[in-house]
mmCIF file as gemmi writes it, N, C-alpha and C atoms, coordinates in Angstrom:
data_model
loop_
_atom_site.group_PDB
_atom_site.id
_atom_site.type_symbol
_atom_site.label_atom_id
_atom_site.label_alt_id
_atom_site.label_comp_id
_atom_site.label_asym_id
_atom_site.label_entity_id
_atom_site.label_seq_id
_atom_site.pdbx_PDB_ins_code
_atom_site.Cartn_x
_atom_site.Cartn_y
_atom_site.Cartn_z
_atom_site.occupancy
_atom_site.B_iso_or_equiv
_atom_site.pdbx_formal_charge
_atom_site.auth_seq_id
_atom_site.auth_asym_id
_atom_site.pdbx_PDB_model_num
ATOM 1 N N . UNK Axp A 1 ? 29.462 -8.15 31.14 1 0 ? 1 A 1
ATOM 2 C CA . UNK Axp A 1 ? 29.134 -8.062 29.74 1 0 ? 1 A 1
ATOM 3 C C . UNK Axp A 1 ? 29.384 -6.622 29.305 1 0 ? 1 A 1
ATOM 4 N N . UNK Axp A 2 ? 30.155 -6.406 28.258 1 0 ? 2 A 1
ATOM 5 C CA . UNK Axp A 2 ? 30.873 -5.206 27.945 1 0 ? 2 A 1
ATOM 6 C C . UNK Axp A 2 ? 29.85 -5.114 26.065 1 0 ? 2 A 1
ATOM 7 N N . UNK Axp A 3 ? 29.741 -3.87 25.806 1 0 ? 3 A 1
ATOM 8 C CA . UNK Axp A 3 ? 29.179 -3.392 24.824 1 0 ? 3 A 1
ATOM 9 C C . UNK Axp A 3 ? 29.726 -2.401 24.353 1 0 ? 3 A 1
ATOM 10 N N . UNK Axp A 4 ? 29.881 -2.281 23.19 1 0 ? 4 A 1
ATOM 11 C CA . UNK Axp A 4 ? 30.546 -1.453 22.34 1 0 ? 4 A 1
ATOM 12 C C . UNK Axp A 4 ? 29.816 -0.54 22.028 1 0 ? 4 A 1
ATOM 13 N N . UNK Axp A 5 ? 30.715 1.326 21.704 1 0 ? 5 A 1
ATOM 14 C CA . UNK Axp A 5 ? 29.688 2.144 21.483 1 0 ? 5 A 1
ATOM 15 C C . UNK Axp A 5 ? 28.515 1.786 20.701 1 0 ? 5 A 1
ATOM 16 N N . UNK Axp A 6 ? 28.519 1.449 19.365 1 0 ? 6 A 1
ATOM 17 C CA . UNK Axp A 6 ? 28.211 0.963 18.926 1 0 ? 6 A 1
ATOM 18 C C . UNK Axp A 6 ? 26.562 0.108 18.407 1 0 ? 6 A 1
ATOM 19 N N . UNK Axp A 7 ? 27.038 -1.015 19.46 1 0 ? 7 A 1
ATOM 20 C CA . UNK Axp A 7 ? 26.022 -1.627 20.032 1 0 ? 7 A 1
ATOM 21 C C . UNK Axp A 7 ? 25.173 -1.14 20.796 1 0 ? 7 A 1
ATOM 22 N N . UNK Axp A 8 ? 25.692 -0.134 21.551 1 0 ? 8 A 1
ATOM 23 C CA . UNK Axp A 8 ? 24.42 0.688 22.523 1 0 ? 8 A 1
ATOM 24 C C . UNK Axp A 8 ? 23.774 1.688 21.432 1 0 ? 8 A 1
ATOM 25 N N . UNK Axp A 9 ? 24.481 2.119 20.843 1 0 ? 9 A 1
ATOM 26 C CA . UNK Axp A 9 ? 23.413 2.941 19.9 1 0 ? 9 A 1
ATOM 27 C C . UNK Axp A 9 ? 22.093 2.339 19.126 1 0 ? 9 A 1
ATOM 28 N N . UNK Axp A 10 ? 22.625 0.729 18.531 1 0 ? 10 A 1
ATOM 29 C CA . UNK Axp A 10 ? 22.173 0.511 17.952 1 0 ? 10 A 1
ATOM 30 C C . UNK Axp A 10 ? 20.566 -0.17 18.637 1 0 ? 10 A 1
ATOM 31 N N . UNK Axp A 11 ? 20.957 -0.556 20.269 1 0 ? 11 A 1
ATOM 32 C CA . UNK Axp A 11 ? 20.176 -1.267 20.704 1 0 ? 11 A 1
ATOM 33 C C . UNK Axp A 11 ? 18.957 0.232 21.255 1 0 ? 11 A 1
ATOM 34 N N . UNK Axp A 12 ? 19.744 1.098 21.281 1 0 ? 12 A 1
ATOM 35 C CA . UNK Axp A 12 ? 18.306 2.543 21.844 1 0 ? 12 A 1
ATOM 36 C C . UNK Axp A 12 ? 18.044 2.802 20.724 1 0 ? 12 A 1
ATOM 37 N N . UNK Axp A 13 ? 18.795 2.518 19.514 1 0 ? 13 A 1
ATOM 38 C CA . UNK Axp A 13 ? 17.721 3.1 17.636 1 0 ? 13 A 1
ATOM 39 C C . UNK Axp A 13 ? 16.469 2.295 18.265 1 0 ? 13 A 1
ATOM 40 N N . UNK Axp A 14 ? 16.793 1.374 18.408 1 0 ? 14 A 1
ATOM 41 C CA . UNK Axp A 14 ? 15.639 -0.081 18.134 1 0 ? 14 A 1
ATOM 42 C C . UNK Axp A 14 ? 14.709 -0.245 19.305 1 0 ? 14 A 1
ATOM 43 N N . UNK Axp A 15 ? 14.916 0.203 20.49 1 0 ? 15 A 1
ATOM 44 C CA . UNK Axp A 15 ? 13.907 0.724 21.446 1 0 ? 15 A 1
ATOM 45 C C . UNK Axp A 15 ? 12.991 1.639 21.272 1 0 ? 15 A 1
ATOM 46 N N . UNK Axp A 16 ? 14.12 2.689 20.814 1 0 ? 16 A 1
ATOM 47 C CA . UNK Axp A 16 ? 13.025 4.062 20.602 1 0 ? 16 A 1
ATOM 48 C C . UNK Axp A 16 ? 11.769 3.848 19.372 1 0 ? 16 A 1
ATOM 49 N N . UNK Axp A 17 ? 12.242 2.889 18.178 1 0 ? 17 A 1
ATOM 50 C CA . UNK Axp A 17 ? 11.882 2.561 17.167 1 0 ? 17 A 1
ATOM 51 C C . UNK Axp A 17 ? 10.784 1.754 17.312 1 0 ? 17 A 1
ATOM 52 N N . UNK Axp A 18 ? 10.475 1.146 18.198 1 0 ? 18 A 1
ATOM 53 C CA . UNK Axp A 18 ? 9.921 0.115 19.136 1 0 ? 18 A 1
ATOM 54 C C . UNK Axp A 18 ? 8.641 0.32 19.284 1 0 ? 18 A 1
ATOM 55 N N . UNK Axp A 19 ? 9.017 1.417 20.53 1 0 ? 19 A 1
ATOM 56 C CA . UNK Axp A 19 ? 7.944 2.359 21.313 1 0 ? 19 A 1
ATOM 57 C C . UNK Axp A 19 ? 7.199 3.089 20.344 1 0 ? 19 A 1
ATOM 58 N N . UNK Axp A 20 ? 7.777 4.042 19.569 1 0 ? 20 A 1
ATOM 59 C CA . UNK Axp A 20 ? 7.216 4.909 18.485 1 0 ? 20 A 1
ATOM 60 C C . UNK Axp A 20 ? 5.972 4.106 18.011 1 0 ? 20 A 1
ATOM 61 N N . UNK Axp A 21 ? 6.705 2.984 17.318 1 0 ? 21 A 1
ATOM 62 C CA . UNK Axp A 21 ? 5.817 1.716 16.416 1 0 ? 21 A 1
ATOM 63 C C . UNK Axp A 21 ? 4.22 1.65 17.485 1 0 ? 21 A 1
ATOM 64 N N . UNK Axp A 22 ? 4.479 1.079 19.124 1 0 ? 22 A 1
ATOM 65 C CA . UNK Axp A 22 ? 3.651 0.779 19.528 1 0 ? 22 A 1
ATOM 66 C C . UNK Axp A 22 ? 2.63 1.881 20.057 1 0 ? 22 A 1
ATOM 67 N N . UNK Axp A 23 ? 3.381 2.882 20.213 1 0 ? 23 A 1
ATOM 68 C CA . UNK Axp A 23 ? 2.438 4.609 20.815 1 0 ? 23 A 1
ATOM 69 C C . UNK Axp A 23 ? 1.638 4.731 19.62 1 0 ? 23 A 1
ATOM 70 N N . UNK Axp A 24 ? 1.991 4.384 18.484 1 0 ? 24 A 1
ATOM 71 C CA . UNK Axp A 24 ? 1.053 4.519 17.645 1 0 ? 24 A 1
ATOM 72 C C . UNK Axp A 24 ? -0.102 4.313 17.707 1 0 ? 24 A 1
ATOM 73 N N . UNK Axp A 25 ? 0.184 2.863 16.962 1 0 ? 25 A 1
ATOM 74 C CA . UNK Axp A 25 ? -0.82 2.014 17.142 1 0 ? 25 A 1
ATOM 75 C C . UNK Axp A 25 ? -2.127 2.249 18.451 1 0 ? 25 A 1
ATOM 76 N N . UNK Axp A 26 ? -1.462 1.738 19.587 1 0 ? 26 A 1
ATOM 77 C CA . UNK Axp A 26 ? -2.078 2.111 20.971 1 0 ? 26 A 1
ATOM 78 C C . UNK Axp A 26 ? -2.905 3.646 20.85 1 0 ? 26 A 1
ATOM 79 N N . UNK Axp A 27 ? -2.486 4.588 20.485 1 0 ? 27 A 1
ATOM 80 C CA . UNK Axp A 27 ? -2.964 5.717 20.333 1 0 ? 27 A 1
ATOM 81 C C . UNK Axp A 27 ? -4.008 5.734 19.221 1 0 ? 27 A 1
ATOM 82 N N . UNK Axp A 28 ? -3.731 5.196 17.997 1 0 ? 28 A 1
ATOM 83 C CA . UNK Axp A 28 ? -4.557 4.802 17.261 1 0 ? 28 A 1
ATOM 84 C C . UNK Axp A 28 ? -6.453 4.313 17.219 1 0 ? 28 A 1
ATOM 85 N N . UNK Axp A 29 ? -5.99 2.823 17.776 1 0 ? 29 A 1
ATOM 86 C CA . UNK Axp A 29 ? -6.674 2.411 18.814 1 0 ? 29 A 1
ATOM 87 C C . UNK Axp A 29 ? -7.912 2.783 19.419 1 0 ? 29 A 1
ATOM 88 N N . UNK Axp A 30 ? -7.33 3.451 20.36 1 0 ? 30 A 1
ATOM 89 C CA . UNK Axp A 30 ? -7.747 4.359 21.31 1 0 ? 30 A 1
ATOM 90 C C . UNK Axp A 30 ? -8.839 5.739 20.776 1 0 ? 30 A 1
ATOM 91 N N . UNK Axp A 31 ? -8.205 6.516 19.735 1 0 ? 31 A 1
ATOM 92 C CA . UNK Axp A 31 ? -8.539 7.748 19.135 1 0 ? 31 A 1
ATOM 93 C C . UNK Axp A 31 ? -10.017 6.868 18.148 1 0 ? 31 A 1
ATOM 94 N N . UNK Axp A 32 ? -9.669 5.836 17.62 1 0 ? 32 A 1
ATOM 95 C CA . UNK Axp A 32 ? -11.242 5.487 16.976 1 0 ? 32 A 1
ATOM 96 C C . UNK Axp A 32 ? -12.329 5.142 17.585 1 0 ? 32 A 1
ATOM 97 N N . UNK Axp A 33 ? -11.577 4.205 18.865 1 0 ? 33 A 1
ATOM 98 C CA . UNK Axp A 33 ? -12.695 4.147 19.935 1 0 ? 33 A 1
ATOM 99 C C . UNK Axp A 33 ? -13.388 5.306 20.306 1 0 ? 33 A 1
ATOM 100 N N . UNK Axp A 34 ? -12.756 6.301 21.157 1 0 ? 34 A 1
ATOM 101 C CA . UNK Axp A 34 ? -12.973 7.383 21.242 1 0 ? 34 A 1
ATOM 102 C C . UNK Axp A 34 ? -14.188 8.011 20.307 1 0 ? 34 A 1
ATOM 103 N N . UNK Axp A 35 ? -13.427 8.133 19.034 1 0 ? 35 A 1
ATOM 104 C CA . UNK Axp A 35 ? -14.65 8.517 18.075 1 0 ? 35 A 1
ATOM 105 C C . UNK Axp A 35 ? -16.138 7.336 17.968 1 0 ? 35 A 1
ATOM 106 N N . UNK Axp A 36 ? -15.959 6.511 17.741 1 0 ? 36 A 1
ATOM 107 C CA . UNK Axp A 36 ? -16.772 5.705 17.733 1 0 ? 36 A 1
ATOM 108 C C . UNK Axp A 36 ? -18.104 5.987 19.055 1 0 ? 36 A 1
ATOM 109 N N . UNK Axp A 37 ? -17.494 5.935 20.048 1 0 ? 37 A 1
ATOM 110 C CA . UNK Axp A 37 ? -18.156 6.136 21.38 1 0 ? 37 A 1
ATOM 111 C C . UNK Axp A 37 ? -18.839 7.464 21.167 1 0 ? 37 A 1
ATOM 112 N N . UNK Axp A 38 ? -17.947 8.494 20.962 1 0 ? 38 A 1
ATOM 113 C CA . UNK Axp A 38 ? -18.768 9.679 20.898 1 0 ? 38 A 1
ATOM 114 C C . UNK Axp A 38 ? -18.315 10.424 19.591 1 0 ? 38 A 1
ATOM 115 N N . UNK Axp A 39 ? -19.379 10.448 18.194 1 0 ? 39 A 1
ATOM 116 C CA . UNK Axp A 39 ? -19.299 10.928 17.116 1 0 ? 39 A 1
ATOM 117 C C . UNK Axp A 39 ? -19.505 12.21 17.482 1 0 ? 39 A 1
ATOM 118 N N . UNK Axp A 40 ? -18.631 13.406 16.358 1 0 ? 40 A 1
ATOM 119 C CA . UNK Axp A 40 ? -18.507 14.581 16.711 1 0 ? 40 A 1
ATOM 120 C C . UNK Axp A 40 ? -19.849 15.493 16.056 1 0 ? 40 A 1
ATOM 121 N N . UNK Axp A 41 ? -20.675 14.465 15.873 1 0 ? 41 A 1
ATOM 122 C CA . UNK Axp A 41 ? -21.828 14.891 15.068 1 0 ? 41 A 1
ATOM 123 C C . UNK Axp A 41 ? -23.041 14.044 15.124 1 0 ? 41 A 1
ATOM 124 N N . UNK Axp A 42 ? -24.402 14.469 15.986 1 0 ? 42 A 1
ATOM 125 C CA . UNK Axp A 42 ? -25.493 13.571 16.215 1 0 ? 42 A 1
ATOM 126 C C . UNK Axp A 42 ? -26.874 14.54 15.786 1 0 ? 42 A 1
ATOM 127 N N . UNK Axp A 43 ? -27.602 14.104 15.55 1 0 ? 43 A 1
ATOM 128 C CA . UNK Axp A 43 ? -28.75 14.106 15.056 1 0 ? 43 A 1
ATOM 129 C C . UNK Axp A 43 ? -29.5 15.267 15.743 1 0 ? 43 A 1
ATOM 130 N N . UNK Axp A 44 ? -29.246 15.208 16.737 1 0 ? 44 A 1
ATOM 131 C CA . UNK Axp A 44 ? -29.624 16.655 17.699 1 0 ? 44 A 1
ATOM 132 C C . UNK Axp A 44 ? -28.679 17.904 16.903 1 0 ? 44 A 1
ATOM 133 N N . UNK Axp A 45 ? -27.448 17.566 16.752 1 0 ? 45 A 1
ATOM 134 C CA . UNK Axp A 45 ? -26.647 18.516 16.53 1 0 ? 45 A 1
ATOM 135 C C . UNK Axp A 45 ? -27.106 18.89 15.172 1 0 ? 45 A 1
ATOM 136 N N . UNK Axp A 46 ? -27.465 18.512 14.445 1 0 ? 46 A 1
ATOM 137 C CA . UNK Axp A 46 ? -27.434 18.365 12.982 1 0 ? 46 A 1
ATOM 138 C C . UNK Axp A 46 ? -28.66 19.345 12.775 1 0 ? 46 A 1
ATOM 139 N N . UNK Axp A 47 ? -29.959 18.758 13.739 1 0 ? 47 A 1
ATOM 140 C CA . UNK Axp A 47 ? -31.062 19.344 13.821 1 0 ? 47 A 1
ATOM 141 C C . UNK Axp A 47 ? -31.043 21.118 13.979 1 0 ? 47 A 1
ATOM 142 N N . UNK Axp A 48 ? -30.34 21.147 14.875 1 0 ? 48 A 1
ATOM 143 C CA . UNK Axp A 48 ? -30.299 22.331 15.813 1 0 ? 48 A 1
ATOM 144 C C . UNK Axp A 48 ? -29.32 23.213 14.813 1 0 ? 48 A 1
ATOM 145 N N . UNK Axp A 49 ? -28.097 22.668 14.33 1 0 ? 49 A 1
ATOM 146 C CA . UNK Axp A 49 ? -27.892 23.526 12.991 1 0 ? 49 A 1
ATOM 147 C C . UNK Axp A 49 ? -28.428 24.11 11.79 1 0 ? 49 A 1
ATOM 148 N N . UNK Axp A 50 ? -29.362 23.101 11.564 1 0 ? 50 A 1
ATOM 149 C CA . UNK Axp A 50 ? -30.387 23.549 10.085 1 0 ? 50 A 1
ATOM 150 C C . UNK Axp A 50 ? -31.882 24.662 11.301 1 0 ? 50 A 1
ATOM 151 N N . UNK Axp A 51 ? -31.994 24.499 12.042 1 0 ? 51 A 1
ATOM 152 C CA . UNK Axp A 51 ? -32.828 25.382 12.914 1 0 ? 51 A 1
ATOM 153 C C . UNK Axp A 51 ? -32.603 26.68 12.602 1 0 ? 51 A 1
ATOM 154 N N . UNK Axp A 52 ? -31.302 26.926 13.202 1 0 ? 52 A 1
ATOM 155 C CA . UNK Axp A 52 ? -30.304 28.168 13.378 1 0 ? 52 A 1
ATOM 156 C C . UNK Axp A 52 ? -30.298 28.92 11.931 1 0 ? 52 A 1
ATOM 157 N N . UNK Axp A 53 ? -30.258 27.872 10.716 1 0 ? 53 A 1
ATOM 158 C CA . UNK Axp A 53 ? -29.802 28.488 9.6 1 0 ? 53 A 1
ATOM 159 C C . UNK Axp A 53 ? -31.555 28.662 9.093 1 0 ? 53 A 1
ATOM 160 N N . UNK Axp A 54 ? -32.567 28.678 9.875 1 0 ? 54 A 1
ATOM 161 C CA . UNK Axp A 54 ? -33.944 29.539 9.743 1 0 ? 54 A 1
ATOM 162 C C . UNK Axp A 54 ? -34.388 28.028 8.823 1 0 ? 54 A 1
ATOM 163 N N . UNK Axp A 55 ? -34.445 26.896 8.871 1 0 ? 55 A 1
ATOM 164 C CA . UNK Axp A 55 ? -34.562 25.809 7.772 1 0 ? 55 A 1
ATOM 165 C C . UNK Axp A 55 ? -35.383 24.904 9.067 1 0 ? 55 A 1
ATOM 166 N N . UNK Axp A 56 ? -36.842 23.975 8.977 1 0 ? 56 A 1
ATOM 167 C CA . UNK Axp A 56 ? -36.762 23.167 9.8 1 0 ? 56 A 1
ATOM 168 C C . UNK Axp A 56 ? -36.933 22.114 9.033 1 0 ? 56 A 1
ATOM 169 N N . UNK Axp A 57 ? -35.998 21.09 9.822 1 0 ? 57 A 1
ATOM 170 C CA . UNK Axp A 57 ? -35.426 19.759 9.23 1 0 ? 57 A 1
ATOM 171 C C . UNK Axp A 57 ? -36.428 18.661 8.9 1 0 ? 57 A 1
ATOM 172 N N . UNK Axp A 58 ? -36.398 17.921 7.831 1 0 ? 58 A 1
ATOM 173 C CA . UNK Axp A 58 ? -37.233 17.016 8.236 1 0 ? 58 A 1
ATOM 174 C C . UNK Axp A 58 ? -36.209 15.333 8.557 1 0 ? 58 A 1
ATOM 175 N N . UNK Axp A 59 ? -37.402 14.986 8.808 1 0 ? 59 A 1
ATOM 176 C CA . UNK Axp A 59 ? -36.083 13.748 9.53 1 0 ? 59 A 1
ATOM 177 C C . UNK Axp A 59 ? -35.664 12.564 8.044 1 0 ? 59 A 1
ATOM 178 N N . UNK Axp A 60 ? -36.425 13.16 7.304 1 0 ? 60 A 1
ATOM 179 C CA . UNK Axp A 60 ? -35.031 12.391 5.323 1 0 ? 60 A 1
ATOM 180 C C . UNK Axp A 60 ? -34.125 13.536 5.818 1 0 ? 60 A 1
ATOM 181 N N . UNK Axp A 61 ? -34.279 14.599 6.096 1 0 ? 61 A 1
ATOM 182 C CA . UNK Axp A 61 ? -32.712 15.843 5.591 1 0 ? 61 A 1
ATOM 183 C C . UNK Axp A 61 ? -31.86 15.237 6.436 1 0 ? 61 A 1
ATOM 184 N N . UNK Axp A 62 ? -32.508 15.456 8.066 1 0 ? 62 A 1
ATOM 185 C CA . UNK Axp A 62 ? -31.426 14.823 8.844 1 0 ? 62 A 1
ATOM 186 C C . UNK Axp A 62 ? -30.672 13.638 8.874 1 0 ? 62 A 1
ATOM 187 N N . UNK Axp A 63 ? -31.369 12.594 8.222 1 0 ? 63 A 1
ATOM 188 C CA . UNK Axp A 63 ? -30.519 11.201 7.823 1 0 ? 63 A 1
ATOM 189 C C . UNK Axp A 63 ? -29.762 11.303 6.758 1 0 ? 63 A 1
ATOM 190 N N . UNK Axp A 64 ? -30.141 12.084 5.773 1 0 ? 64 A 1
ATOM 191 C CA . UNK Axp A 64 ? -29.347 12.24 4.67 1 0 ? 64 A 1
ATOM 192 C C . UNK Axp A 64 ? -27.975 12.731 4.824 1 0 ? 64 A 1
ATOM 193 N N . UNK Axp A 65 ? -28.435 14.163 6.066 1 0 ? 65 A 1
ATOM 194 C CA . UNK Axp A 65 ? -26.685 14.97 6.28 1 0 ? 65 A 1
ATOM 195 C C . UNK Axp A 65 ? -26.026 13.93 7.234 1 0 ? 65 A 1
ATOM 196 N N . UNK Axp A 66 ? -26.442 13.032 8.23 1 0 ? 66 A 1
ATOM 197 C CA . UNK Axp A 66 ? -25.839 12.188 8.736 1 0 ? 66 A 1
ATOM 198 C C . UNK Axp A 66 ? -24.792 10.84 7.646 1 0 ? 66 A 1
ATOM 199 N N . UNK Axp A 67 ? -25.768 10.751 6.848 1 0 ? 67 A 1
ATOM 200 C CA . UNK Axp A 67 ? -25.277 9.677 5.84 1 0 ? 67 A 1
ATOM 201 C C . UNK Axp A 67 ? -23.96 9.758 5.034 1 0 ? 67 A 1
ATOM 202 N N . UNK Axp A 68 ? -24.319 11.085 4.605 1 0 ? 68 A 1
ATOM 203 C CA . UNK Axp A 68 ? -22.965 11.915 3.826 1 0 ? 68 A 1
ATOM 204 C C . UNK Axp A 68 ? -21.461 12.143 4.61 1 0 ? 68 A 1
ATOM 205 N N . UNK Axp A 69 ? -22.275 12.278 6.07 1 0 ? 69 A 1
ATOM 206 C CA . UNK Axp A 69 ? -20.608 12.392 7.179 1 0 ? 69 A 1
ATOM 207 C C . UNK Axp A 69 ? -20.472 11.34 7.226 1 0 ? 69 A 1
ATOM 208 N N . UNK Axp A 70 ? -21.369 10.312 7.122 1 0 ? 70 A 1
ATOM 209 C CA . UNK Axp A 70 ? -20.265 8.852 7.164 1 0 ? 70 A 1
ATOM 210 C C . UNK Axp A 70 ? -19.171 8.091 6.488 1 0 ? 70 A 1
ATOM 211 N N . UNK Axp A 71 ? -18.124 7.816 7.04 1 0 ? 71 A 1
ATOM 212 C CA . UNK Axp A 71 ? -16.82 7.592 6.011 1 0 ? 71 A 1
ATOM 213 C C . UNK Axp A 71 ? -17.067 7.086 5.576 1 0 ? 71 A 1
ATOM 214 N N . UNK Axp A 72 ? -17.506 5.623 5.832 1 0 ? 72 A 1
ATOM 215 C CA . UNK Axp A 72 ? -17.567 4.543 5.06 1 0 ? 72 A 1
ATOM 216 C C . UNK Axp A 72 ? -18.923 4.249 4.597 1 0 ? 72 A 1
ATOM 217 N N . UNK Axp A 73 ? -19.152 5.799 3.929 1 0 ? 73 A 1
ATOM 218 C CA . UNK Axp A 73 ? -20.285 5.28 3.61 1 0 ? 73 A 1
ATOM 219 C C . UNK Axp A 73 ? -20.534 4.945 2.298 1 0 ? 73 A 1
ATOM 220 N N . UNK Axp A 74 ? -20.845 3.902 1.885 1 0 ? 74 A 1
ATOM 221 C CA . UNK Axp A 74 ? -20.753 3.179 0.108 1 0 ? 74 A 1
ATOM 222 C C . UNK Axp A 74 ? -19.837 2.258 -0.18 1 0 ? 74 A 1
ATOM 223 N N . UNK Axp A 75 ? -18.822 2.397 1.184 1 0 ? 75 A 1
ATOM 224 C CA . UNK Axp A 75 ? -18.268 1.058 1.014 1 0 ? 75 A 1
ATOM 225 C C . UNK Axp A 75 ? -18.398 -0.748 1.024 1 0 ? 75 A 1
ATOM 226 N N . UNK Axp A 76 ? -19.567 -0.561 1.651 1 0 ? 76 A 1
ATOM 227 C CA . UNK Axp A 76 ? -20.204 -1.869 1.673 1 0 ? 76 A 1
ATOM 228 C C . UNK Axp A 76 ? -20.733 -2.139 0.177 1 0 ? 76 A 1
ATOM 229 N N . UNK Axp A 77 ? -21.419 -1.158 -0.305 1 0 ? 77 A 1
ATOM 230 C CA . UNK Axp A 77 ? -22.296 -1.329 -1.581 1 0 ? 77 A 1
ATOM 231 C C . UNK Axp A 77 ? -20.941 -1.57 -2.44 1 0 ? 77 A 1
ATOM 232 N N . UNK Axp A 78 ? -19.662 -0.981 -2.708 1 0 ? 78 A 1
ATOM 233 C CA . UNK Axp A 78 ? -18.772 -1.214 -4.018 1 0 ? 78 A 1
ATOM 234 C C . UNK Axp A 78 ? -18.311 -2.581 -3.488 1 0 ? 78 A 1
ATOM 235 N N . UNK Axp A 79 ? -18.039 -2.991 -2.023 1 0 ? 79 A 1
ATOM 236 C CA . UNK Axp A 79 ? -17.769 -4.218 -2.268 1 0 ? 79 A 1
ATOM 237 C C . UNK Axp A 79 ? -18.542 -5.369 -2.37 1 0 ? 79 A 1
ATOM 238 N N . UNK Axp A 80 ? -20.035 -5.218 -2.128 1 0 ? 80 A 1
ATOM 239 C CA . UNK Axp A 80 ? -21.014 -6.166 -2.806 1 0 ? 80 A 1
ATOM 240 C C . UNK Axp A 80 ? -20.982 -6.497 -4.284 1 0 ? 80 A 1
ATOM 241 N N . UNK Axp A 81 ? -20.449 -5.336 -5.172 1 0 ? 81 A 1
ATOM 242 C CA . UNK Axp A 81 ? -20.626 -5.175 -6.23 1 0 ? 81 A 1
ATOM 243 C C . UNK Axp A 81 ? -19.86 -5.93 -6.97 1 0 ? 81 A 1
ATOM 244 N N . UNK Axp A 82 ? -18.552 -5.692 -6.434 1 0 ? 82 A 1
ATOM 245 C CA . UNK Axp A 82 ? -17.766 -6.813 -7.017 1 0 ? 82 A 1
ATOM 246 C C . UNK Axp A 82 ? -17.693 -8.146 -7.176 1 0 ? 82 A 1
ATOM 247 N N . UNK Axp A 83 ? -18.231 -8.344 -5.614 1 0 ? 83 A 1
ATOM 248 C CA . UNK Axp A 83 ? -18.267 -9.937 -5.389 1 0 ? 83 A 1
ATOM 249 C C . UNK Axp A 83 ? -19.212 -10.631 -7.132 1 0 ? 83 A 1
């Protein structure tokens, strides 16, 4: 089976194109899990920052600054809203 320049180019565009597509994703994936498992920001941490800045926390402040780092946070409520 003989292939034309051509054709070999076209068949490694579409490999490489392939892989890219799936390293993504896979990496993707992976990187939310990651976050998910271990948030770059916990309640200890949060605490121990407002400490430092001479402030002691009460535990509304600390849920509150937790609340605000959350992405999605209010997204549930706008889509209740609509329904």
């Amino acid at each position: 089976m003989e292939f034309e320049i051509w054709q070999f180019i076209l068949i490694i565009l579409v490999v490489i194109i392939i892989s890219v597509v799936v390293t993504f994703i896979v990496t993707r994936k992976l990187f939310q899990k990651q976050l998910k498992d271990n948030p770059p920001m916990s309640e200890a941490a949060v605490r121990a920052m407002m400490t430092q800045m001479g402030r002691t926390p009460s535990e509304k402040q600390v849920r509150a600054v937790m609340r605000s780092m959350n992405p999605d946070d209010g997204k549930e409520d706008k889509k209740k809203k609509k329904k």
